[in-house]
N, C-alpha and C positions, 0 to 999 in steps of 0.2 A: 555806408549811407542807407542802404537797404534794412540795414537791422534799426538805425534810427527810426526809421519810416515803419518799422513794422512794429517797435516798439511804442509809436505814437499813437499809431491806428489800434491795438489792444488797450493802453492805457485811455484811448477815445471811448471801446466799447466795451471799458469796466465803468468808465465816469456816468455814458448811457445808463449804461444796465442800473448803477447805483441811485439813479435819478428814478428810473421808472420800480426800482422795488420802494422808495422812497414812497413817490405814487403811489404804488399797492396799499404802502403804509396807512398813508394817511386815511386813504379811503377805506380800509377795515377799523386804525380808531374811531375814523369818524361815526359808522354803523357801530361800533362796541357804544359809543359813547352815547348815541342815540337811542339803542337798548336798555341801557342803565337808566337814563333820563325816563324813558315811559315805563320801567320797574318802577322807580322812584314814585312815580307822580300815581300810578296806576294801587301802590303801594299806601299811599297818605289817605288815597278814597277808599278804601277796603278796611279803615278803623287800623291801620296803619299793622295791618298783617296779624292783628292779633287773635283774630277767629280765623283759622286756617278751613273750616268745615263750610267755609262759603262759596259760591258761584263762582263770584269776582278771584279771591285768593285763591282755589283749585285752578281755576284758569289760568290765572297770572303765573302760579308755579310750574303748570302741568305743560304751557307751551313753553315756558323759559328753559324747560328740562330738556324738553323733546326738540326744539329748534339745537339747544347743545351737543346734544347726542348725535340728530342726524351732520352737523356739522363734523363731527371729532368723528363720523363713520364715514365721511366721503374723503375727509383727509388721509386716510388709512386707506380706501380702495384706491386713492389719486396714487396714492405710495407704492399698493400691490401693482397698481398696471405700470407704469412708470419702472419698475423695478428699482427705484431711488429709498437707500435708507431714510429713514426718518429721525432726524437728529434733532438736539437743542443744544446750543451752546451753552456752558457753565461758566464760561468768562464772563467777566464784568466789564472789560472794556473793548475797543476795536469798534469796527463796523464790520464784522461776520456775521455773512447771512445764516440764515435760519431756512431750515427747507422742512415742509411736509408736501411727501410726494416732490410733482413739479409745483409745488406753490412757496415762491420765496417772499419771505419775510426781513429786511434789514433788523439785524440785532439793537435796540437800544440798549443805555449803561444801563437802563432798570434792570439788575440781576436778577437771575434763574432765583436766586429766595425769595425774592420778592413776590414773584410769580408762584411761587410754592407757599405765602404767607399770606398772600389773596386768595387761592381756591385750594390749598390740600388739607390745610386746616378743616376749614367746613366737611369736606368728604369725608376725612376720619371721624367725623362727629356721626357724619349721615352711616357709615360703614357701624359704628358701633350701635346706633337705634336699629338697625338691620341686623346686628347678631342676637337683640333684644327679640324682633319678631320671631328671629328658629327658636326662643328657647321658651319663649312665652310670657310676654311682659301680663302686669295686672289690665292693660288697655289694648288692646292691639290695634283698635282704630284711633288711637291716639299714636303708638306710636307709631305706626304706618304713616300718618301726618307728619311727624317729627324726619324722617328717610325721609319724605318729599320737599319739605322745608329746607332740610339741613344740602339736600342735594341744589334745592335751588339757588341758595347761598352761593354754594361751589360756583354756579355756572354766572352770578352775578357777579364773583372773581375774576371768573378768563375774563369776561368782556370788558371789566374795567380795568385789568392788567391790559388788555391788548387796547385799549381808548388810554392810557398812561403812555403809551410808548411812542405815541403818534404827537406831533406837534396841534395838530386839528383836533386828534380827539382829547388832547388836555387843555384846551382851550375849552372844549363843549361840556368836555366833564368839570371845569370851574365853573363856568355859567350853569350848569344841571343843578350845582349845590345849590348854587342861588333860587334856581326857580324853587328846588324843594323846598326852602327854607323860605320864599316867601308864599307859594300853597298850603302852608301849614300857617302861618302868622296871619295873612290878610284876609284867608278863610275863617281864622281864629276872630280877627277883630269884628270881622261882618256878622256874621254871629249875635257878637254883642248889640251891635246894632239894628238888630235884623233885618239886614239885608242878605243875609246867608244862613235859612232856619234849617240848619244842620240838626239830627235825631240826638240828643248826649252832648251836643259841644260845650253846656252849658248844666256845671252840677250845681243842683235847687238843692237845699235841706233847708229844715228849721234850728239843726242843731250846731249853735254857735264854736263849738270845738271841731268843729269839719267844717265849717264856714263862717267866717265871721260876719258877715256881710250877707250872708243867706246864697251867695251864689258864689260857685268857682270858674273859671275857664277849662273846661278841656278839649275845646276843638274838635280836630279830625279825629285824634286819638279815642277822645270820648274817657279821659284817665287826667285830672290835672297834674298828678306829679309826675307822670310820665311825661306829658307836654310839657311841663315847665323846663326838665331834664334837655328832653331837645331844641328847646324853644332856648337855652343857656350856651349850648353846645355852637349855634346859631352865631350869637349872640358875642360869643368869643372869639370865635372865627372873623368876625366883622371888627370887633375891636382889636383885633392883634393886625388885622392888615391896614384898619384907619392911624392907625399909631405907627405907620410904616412909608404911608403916605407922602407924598410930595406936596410942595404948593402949586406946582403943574396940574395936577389930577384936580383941582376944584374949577379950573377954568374948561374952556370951549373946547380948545385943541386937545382935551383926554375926557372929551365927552361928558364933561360933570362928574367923572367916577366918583371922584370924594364924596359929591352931595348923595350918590345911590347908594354909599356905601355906607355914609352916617344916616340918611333913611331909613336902609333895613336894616342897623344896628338898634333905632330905637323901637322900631314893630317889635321886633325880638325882647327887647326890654321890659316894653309895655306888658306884651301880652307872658313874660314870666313875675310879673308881677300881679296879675289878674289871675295867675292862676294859684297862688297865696302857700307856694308850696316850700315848705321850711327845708325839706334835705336836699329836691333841686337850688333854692338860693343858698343853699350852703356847699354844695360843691360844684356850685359853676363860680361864687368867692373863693373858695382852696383852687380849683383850677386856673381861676383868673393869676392869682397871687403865682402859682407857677409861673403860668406865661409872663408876668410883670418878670420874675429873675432870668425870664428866658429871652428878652426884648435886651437891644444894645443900651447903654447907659443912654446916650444922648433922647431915648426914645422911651425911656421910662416912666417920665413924668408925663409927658405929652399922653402918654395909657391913659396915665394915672388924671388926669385932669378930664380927657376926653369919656372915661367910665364915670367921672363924678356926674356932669353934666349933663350926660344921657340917664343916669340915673333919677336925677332931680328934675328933671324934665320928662321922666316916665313915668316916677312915683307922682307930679301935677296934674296927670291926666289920669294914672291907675287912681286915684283920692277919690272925686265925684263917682265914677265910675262902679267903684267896690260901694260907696255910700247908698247908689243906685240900683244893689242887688243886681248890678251888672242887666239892667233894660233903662237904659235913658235914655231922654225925648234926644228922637234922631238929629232935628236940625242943631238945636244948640251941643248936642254931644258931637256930632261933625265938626262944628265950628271954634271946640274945643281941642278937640284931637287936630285936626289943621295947625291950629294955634301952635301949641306943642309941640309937635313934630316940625315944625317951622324952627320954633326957637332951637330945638335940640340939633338938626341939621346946619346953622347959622351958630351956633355954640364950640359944637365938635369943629366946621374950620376955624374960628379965631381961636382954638386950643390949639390945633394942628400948625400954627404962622411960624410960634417961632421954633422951627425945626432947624437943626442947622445943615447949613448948605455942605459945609465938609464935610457931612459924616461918610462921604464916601475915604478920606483922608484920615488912615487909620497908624495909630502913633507906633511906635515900636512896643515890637510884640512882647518883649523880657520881659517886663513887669505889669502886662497887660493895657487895658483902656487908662488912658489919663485922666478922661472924664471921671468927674463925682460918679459915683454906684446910684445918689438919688433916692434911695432907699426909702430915708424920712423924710424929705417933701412929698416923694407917690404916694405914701402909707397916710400921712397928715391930709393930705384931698381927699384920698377913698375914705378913711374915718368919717371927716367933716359932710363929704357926701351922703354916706350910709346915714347918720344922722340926720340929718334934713332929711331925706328921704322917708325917716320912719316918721317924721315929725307930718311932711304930707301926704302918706298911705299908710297909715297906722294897722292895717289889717293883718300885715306878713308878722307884725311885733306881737300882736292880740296873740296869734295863734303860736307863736312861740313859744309863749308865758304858759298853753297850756299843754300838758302831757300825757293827756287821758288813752290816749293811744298808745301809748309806748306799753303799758301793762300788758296789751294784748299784741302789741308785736315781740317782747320777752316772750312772753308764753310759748307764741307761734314758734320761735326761735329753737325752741328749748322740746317742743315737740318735733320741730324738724330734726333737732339733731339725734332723739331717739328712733324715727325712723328710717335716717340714714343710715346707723347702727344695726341693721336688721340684714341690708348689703348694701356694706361699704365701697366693697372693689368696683362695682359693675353696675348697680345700681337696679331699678325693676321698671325700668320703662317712660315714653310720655307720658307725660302727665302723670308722674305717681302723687304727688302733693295731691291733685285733685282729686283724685282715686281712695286716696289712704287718710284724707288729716282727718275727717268727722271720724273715722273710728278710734284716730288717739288724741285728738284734742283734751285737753285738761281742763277746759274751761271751752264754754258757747259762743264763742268768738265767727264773727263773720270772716272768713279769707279763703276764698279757693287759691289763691297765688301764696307764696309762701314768703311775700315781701323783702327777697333776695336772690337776685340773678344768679349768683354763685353757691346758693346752698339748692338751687333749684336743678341744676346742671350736677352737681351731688349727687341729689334724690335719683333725677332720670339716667346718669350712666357712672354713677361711683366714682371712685378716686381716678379711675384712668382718664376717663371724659374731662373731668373739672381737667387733670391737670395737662391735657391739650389744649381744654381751652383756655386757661393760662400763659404758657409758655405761648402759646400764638397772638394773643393781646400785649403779653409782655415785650415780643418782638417787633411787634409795632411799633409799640409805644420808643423802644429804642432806635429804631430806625426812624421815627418822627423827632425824637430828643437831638440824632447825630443830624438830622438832617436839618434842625431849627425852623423845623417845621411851623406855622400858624396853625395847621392843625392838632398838635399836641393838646392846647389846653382843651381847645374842646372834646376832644379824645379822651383826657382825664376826665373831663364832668360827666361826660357819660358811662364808665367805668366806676365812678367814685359815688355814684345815685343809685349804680343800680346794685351794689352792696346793701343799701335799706332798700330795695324797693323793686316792684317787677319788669322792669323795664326792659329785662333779653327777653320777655313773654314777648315782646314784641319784634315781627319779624322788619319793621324795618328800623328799627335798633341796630339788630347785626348788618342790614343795608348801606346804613350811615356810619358804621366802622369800618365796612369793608371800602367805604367810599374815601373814608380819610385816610385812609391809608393808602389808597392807591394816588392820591392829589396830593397829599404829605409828603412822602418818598420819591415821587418823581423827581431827577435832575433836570436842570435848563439842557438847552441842548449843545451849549457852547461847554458845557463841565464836565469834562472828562472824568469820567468813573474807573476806580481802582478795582480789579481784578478781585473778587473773592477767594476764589479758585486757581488754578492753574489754568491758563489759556490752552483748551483743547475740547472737542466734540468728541458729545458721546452719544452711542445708537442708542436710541427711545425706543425700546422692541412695540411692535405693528400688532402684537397681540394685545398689547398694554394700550392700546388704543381702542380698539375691537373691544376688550373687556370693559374700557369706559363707556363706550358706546352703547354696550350691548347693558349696562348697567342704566344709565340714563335713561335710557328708552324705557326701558323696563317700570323706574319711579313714575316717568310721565305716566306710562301704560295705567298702573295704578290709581294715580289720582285722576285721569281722563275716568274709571271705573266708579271710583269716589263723588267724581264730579254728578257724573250720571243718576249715579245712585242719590245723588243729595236731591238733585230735579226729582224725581220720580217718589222721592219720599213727600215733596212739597207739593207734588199735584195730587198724591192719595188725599193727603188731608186734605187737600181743595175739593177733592170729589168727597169725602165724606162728610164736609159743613155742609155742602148741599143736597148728602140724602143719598146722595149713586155710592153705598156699600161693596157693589160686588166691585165697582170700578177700582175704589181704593183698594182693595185686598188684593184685584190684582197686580197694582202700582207696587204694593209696599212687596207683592212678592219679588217683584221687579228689582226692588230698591237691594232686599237681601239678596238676592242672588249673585246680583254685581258687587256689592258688600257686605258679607253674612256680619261681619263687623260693626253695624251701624245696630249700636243699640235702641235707640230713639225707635224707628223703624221697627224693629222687634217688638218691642213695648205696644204700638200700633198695631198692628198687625196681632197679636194675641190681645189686645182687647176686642177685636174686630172676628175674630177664632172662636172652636166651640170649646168646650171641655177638654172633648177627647184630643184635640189637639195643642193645646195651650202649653201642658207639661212640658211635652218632649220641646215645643218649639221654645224656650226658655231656658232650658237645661244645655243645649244646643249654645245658648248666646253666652252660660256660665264658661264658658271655652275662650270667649271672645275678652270678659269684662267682669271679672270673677269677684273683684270688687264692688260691683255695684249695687249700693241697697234695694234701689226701684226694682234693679233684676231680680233678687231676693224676692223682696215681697210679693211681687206678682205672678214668682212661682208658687209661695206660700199659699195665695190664694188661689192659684190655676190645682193645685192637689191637693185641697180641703175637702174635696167629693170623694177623691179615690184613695188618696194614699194618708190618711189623717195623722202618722206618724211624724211621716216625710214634712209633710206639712209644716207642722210642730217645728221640726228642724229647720225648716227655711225662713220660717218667721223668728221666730230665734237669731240667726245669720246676719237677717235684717236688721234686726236691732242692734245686734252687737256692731253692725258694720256703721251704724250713725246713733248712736246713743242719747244726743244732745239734738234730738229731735223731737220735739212734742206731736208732732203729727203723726210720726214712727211708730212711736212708742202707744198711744194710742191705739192707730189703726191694728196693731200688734195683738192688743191686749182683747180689742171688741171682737178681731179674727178667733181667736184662743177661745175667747168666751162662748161666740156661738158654735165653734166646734164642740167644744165638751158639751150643750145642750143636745145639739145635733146628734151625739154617741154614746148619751146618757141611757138610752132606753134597749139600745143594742148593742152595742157595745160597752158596756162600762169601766172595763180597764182601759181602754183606749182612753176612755172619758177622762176618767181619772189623771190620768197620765198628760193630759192636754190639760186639766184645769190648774195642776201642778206646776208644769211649765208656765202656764201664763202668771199664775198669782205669784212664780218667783221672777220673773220679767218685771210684774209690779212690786216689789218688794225690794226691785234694785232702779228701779224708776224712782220711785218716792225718796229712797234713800240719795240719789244721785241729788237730786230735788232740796235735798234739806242741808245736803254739804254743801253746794249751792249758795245757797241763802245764808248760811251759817257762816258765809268763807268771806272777808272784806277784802276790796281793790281785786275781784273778781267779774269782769266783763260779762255779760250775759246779753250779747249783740241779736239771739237767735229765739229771746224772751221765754226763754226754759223754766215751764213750769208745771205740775201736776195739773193737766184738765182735768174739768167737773165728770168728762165723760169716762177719763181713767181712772176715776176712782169710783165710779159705780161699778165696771166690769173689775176692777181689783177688788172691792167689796163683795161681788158674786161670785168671783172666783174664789176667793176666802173662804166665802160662806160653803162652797162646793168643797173644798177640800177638806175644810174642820166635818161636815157632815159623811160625805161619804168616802174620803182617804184620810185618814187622820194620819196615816206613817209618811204621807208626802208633806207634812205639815211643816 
């Protein structure tokens, strides 16, 4: 009896114990999830991570690193003083706890890969831009960016791994999607209307082949195909779970779900079709058409009729709208979109009625579902839909029909892959596309982005990089496939867009994968997860801890330094519009010291310098950014007094390093020309020598100039042509050389 009784009372204060790490649980997803959410949202107002060199983003990364760190350094002293190994379990199922230090964590089924496919992935990225910095990338404050970034990712991982494992926190992180997704759309739509005069939400041209309409949407991003891309991604998400739906969810007792959920399906709709972007609407259709074979038969058509109708009902309000260069009178444009988004939400539930009640009553499994496949009724409504659609917003069709861009994304292409060839394995750093294309472009083409995520990730860390970053998407993606996931399709649109287009430039791209992935993959809590592994714990050595720590801290440290230095570079120039010189030179000395790396800042700073020191302080920044022409040329011009050889050489550099620059080439030639004047009388080899160099800079200008012209279906984005001013100093310097070098001729 005694042993009963003792056996009841342990089994009482294992049941406790289990209840209150439960507890612990939930309130650590909870805070994960509340993390991510203001990442998120803090992420869509920051131009959606894509200028990392800002206040906002240095901030947003610099404390998300450093709260990391100092967390993953108290779990590790909890461990040292505790004398408690510090394990993690590699099973996949049970309820075995998890200990760092004395701090227990109950195991959910989400497995140790999962956890290692949300945050190890990103640190091998950030590990490999950090073997870039010892060896010397073409940017080092680019890629110093890139180690901060990629590290922030990482730590945007644990916390949505650890907000997945919790019932509270995957409740908060379903709801987080939602709110990102509609911060990005209802900011988008206000915008249009202006009630939200966001800087860029809104792209103006006159040129009908980038706008048909005269205006596009790009929101918060400030990028329409990038918006459209996630504005799709959205968008799918919302229609794979409306096509899942009950007839419960439209009434009282499940709070309207249906009606919020076909609401934000059509914002989503709307505002990807305002933003008129031909490869986002085409791989969020190849994604959809996935998710349509990934939906249960009985649920197929119900997709398929619910995508018609939000469609037709999106393209009725995107029609005026695009006709309106996107600024219509607000009351009737309100009264409009009300309308609309009325019909489309009263649409989607009479699509959603007849679901059937059985489908929980699934037939024998031998020969699979009984039901029709459904195939050609869903494909026969999206057809009939997509046309109607083009019939009332004709803009997305306009711009399909033309292809004037595609020459100069071939090109782009075809020059990226010769400079990937230069190093293939490892690649040369952040930012190398934007470092390196003006010196090999083949043509005058406008692109700092190289309009491909994966040839981008190429450029910056070579075949090893890309092919982590693969295998780690690729993983997803199959743990979202097994899992039948609703995240899957929109996980393909975003993957399948950013093939043509730059869409990982953007840091919450990777946000929004690592999000769905962590909401994808999760199990319910009732479904027992199959063991990957063998069921057993293994020590996580206390140093491996400590070295994360002590690594984390280290990125924050950094961008906390970057942060600073970016302030201090923005009060010099404040103080120099207004006249206080010596204030700003002290600022900007400020700025380099904290980041000798911040070319901008240099640039500044040696125009703000005398002579004697301009050189050396320019030469000092070729260390940093060895590609950069502006650094060139204003060496060129800081050693035109002293070193007129040197000179010569750097102006040179410059050129060769942006060719397809009229202003370069130029300022090049008129440098060159009053050099050789300047050394004509004392120098005149020197002279000579200088007018030589410059008359064959112009002599491969003019010629660049005529092949140019000479060459059809040849873009010339950057209006490259022989100024009147280059060829008066190409004619003087001519004239200088036929008279007194005639063997430099």
């Amino acid at each position: 009896m005694s042993s009963i009784g003792k056996g009841g009372g342990k089994d009482g204060m294992d049941e406790s114990g289990l209840k209150g790490e439960e507890v612990v649980k939930d309130r650590i997803g909870v805070l994960a999830a509340i993390a991510c959410i203001a990442a998120g949202c803090a992420a869509c107002m920051s131009q959606g991570l894509y200028f990392n060199d800002t206040r906002t983003a240095l901030g947003l990364m610099t404390w998300g690193t450093a709260i990391t760190g100092i967390i993953v350094a108290v779990l590790a002293a909890r461990g040292r003083r505790t004398g408690r190994a510090i394990t993690v379990p590699i099973s996949g199922g049970g309820r075995k706890a998890e200990r760092f230090g004395s701090f227990p964590m109950a195991h959910h089924p989400l497995e140790l890969r999962h956890a290692v496919m949300l945050a190890a992935a990103p640190s091998m990225i950030a590990l490999l831009y950090a073997a870039h910095l010892a060896a010397g990338p073409l940017s080092v404050q680019s890629t110093g960016e890139a180690v901060l970034g990629w590290s922030f990712y990482g730590c945007f991982g644990i916390s949505a791994y650890y907000a997945a494992r919790s019932a509270e926190g995957r409740k908060l992180l379903q709801a987080g999607w939602s709110i990102i997704g509609l911060v990005l759309g209802v900011t988008g739509l206000a915008s249009v209307y202006g009630l939200f005069p966001y800087p860029g939400a809104i792209f103006r041209t006159d040129e009908t082949d980038l706008a048909v309409g005269g205006a596009r949407l790009g929101g918060l991003l400030q990028y329409p195909n990038a918006f459209g891309a996630v504005m799709g991604a959205f968008l799918l998400e919302r229609l794979m779970l409306l096509a899942r739906l009950r007839a419960a969810d439209f009434t009282r007792g499940c709070r309207w779900r249906g009606y919020i959920v076909s609401g934000s399906a059509f914002i989503y709709m709307l505002c990807l079709l305002l933003t008129e972007s031909r490869g986002a609407s085409l791989a969020t259709a190849a994604a959809g058409i996935a998710g349509l074979c990934r939906l249960r038969p009985a649920d197929r058509l119900r997709f398929a009729k619910q995508s018609g109708l939000l469609l037709l009902c999106g393209s009725l309000a995107a029609g005026p709208l695009a006709a309106s260069s996107l600024a219509p009178p607000l009351l009737p444009g309100l009264v409009l979109l009300v309308g609309t988004a009325g019909a489309a939400i009263v649409a989607a539930h009479l699509a959603g009625l007849g679901r059937c009640k059985k489908q929980g009553n699934v037939h024998k499994r031998r020969h699979g579902y009984r039901n029709r496949s459904r195939f050609l009724p869903a494909g026969g409504v999206l057809l009939t839909a997509a046309l109607l659609g083009a019939v009332l917003s004709p803009g997305l069709v306009e711009r399909s029909s033309r292809l004037t861009t595609a020459s100069a994304r071939i090109q782009m292409y075809r020059d990226g892959g010769s400079l990937f060839l230069l190093s293939p394995w490892s690649g040369q750093g952040g930012k190398t596309w934007e470092a390196s294309f003006r010196s090999i472009q083949s043509s005058p083409y406008v692109g700092e982005e190289v309009h491909s995520g994966y040839l981008n990730i190429a450029l910056d860390t070579g075949l090893l990089g890309l092919a982590i970053t693969l295998l780690w998407l690729g993983a997803i993606g199959a743990a979202l496939a097994r899992a039948r996931s609703r995240m899957l399709p929109p996980f393909l649109a975003v993957l399948l867009h950013s093939a043509a287009d730059f869409d990982m430039s953007y840091g919450l791209t990777w946000l929004l994968i690592i999000w769905m992935a962590a909401a994808g993959i999760t199990r319910k809590p009732g479904g027992a997860a199959q063991p990957a592994f063998p069921p057993a714990l293994r020590l996580l050595p206390r140093g491996s801890l400590i070295a994360l720590a002590g690594l984390l801290l280290l990125a924050s440290a950094t961008g906390a330094r970057q942060a600073v230095s970016l302030s201090r570079e923005r009060q010099a120039l404040a103080a120099a519009a207004s006249g206080n010189i010596g204030q700003a030179t002290a600022l900007l000395e400020q700025a380099l010291a904290l980041c000798p790396a911040r070319t901008s800042a240099r640039l500044h700073l040696a125009s703000l310098s005398g002579a004697a020191a301009q050189a050396g302080m320019l030469r000092r920044g070729l260390a940093y950014d060895r590609a950069d022409p502006e650094l060139w040329a204003a060496l060129g011009q800081a050693l035109s007094g002293s070193r007129p050889m040197e000179a010569v050489a750097a102006w040179e550099q410059a050129v060769q390093l942006d060719p397809y620059s009229r202003q370069r080439q130029t300022e090049a030639l008129s440098a060159l020309a009053s050099l050789a004047g300047r050394l004509r009388e004392h120098y005149p080899q020197e002279a000579g020598a200088a007018a030589a160099a410059g008359y064959k800079l112009y002599v491969r200008y003019e010629e660049l100039a005529m092949r140019l012209a000479g060459t059809a279906n040849l873009r010339n984005d950057r209006r490259f042509t022989v100024t009147a001013e280059a060829k008066d100093r190409g004619r003087e310097l001519g004239e200088y050389v036929l008279r007194y070098s005639p063997v430099h001729r």
